[in-house]
Backbone as CSV, one residue per row, in Angstrom:
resi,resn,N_x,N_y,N_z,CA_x,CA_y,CA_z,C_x,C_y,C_z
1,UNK,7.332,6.811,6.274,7.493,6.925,4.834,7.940,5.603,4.204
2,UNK,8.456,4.967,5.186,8.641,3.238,4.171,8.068,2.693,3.690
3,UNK,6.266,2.638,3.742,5.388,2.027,3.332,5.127,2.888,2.135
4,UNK,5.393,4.080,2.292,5.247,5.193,0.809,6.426,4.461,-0.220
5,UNK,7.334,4.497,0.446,8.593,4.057,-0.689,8.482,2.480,-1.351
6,UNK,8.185,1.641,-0.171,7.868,0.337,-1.207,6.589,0.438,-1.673
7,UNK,5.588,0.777,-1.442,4.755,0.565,-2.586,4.788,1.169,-3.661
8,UNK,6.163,2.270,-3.698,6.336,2.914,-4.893,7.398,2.182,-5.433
9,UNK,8.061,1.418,-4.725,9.297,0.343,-4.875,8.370,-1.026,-5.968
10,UNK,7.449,-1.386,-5.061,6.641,-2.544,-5.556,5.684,-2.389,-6.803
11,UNK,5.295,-0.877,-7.103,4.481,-0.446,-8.062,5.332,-0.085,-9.232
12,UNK,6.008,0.136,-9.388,7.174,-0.069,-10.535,7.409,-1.098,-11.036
13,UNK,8.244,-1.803,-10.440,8.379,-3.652,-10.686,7.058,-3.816,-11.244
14,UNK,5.946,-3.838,-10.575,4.958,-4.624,-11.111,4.278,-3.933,-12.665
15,UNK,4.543,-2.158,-12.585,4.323,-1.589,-13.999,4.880,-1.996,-14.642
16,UNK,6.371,-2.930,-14.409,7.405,-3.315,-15.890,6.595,-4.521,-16.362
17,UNK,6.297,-5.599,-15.176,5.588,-6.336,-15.623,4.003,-6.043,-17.015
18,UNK,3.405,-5.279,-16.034,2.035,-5.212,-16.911,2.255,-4.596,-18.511
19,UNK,3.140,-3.838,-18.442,3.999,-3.325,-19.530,4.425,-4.325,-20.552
20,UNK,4.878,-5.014,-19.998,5.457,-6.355,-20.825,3.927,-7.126,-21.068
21,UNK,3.544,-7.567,-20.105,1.937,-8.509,-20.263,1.220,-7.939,-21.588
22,UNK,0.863,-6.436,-21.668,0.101,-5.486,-22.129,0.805,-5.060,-23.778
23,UNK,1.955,-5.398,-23.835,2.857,-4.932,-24.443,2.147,-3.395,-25.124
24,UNK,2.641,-2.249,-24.075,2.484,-0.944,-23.525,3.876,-0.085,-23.844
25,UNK,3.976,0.611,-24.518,5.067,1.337,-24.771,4.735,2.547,-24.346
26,UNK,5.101,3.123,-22.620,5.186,4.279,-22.053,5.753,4.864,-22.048
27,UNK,7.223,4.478,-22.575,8.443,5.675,-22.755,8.163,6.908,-24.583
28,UNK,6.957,7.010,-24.729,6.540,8.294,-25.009,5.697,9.172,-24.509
29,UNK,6.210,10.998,-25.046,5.448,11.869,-23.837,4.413,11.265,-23.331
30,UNK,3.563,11.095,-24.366,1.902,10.820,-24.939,1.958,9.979,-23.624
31,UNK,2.218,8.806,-23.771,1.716,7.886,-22.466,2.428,8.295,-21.051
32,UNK,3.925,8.922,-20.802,4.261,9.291,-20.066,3.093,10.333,-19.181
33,UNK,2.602,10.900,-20.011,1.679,12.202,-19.349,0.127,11.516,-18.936
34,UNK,-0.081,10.099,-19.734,-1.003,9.672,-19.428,-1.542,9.051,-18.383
35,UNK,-0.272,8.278,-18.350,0.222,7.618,-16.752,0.277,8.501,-15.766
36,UNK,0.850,9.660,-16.072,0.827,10.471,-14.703,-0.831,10.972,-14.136
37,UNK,-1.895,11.481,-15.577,-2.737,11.726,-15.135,-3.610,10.595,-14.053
38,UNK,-3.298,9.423,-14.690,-3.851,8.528,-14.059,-3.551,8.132,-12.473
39,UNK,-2.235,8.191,-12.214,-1.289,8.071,-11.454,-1.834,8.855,-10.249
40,UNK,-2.034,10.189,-10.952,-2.206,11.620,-9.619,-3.943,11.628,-9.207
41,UNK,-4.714,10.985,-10.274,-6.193,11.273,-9.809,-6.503,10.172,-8.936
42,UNK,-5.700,9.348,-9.368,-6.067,7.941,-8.125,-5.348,8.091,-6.642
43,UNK,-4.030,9.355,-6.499,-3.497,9.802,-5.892,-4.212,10.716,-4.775
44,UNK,-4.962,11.478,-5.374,-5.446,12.595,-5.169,-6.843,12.331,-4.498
45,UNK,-7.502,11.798,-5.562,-9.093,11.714,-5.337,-9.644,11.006,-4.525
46,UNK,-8.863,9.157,-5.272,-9.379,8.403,-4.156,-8.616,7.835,-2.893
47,UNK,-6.799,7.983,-2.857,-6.545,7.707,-1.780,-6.402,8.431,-0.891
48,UNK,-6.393,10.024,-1.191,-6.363,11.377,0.026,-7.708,11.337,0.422
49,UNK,-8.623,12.042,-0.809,-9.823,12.506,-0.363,-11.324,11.527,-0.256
50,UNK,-10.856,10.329,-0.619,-11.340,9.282,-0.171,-11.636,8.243,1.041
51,UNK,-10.457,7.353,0.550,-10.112,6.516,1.388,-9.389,6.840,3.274
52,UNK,-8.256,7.856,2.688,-7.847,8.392,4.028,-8.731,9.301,4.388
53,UNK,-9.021,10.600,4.071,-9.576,11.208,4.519,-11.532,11.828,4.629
54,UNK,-11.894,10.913,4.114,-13.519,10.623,4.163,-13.881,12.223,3.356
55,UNK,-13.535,12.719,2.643,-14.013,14.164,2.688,-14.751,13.887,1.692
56,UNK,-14.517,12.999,0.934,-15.605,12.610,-0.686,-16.252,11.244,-0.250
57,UNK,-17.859,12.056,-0.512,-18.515,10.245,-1.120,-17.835,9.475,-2.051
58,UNK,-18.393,8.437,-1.543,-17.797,6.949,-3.163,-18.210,7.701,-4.358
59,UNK,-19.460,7.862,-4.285,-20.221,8.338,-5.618,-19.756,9.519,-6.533
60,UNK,-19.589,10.428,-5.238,-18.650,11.952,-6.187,-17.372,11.427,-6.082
61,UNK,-16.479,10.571,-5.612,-15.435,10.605,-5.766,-15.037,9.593,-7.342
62,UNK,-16.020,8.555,-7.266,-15.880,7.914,-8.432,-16.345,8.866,-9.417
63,UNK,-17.127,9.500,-9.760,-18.117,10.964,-10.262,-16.251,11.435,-10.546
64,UNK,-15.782,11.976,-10.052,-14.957,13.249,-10.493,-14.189,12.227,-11.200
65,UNK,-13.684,11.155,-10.503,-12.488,10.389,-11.361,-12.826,9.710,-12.697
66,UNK,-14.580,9.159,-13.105,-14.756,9.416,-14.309,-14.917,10.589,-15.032
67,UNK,-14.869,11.679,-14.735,-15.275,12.904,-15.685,-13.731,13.413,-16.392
68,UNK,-12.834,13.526,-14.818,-11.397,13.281,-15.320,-10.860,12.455,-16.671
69,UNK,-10.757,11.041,-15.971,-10.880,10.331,-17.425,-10.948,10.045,-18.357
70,UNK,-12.890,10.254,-18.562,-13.003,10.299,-19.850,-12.355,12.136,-20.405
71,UNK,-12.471,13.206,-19.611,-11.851,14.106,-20.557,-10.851,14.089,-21.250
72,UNK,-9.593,13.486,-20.317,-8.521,12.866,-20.905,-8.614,11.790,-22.282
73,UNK,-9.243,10.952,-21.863,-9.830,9.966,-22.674,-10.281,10.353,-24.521
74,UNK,-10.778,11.922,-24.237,-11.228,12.553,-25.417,-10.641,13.177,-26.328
75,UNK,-9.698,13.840,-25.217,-8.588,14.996,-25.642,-7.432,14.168,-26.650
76,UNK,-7.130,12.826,-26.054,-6.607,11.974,-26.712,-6.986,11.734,-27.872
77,UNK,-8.329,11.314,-28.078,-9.167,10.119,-28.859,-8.903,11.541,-30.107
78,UNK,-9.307,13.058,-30.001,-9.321,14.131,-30.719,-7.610,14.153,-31.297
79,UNK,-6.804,14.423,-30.249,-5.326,14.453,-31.241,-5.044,12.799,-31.798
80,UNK,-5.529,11.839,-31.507,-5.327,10.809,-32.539,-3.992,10.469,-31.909
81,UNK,-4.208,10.530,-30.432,-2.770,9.819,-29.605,-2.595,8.421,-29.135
82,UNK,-3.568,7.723,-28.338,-3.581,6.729,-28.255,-5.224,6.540,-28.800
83,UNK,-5.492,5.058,-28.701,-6.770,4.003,-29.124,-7.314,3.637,-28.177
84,UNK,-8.454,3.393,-27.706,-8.892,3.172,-26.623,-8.901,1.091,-26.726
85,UNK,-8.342,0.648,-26.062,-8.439,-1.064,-26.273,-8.697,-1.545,-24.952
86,UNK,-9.013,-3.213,-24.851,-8.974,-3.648,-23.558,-7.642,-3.375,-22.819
87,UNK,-6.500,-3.722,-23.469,-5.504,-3.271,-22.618,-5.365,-1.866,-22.170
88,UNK,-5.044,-0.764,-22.858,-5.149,0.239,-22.216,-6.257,0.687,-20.938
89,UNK,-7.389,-0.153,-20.925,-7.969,0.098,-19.984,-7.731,-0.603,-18.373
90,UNK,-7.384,-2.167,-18.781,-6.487,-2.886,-17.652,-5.111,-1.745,-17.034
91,UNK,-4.547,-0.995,-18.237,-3.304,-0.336,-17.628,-4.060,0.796,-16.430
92,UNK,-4.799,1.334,-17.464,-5.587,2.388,-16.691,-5.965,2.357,-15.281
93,UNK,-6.824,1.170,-15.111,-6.797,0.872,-13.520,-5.809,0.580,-12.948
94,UNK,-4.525,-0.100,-13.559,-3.601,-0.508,-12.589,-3.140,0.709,-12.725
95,UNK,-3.155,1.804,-13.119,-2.219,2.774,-12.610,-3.427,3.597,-11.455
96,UNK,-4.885,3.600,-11.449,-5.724,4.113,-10.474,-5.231,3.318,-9.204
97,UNK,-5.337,1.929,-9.383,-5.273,1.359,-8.014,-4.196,1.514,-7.192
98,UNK,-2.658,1.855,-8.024,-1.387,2.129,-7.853,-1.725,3.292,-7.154
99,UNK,-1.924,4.461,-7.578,-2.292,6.277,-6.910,-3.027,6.088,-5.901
100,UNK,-4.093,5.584,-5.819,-5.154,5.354,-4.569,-3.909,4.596,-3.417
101,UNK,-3.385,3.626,-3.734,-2.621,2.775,-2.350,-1.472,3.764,-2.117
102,UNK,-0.949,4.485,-3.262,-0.084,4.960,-2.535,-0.048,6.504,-1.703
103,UNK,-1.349,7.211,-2.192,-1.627,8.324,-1.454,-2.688,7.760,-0.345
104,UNK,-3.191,6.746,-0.160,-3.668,6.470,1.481,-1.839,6.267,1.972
105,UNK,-1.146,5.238,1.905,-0.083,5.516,2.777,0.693,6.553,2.984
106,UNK,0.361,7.735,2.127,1.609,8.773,2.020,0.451,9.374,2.963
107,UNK,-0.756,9.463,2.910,-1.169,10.652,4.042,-0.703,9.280,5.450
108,UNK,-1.393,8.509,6.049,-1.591,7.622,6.880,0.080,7.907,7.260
109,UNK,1.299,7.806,6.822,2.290,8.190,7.149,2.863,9.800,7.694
110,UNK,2.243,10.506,6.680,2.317,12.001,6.904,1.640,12.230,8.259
111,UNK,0.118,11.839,8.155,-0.353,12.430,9.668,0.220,11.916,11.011
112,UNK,0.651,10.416,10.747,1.204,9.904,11.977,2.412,11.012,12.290
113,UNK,3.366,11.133,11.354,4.543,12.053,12.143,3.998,13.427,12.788
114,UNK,3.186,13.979,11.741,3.005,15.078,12.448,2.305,15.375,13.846
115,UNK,1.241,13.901,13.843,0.934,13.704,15.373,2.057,13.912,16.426
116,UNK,3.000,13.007,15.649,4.362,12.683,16.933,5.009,13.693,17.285
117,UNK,4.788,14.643,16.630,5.508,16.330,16.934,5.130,16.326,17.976
């Protein structure tokens, strides 16, 4: 689990940064919930059922994580929550690439222990 914790150690630090770069104000729900969606599909999609565990093509896996997205993307654009800009989209991936690295190490960690049982 150490490699789970610093890259969740190292992915913070570096969100304050891009935050600042981006000048990104996440401490509302609106982006709080946005970040997470982003956070969990890059979590989910491409570093479980992807990368670690081969169960998705590239194609459907990129496939679900744009459909995700843009729904989000809409639902937004409809309540008139955030704007779609270049920055928000730089954030966007850095929070995909963040979820993807850190759910390959959280499984890659998980299965090793349970091997060691």
């Amino acid at each position: 689990m150490k490699p789970v914790f610093l890259s969740l150690f190292a992915g913070l630090i570096l969100l304050y940064f891009v935050n600042a770069a981006l000048k990104i104000s996440v401490f509302s729900w609106e982006m709080l919930i946005h970040s997470a969606i982003r956070f969990m599909v890059g979590f989910i999609v491409l570093g479980i059922g992807y990368f670690y565990g081969h169960k998705l093509n590239l194609k459907i896996a990129i496939g679900i994580v744009l459909i995700l997205l843009i729904v989000d993307d809409i639902m937004d654009y409809a309540r008139d929550v955030t704007r779609l800009s270049a920055e928000l989209l730089l954030y966007n991936l850095y929070m995909l690439l963040w979820g993807s690295l850190t759910g390959y190490l959280f499984m890659r960690s998980y299965k090793g222990k349970v091997t060691d049982l």
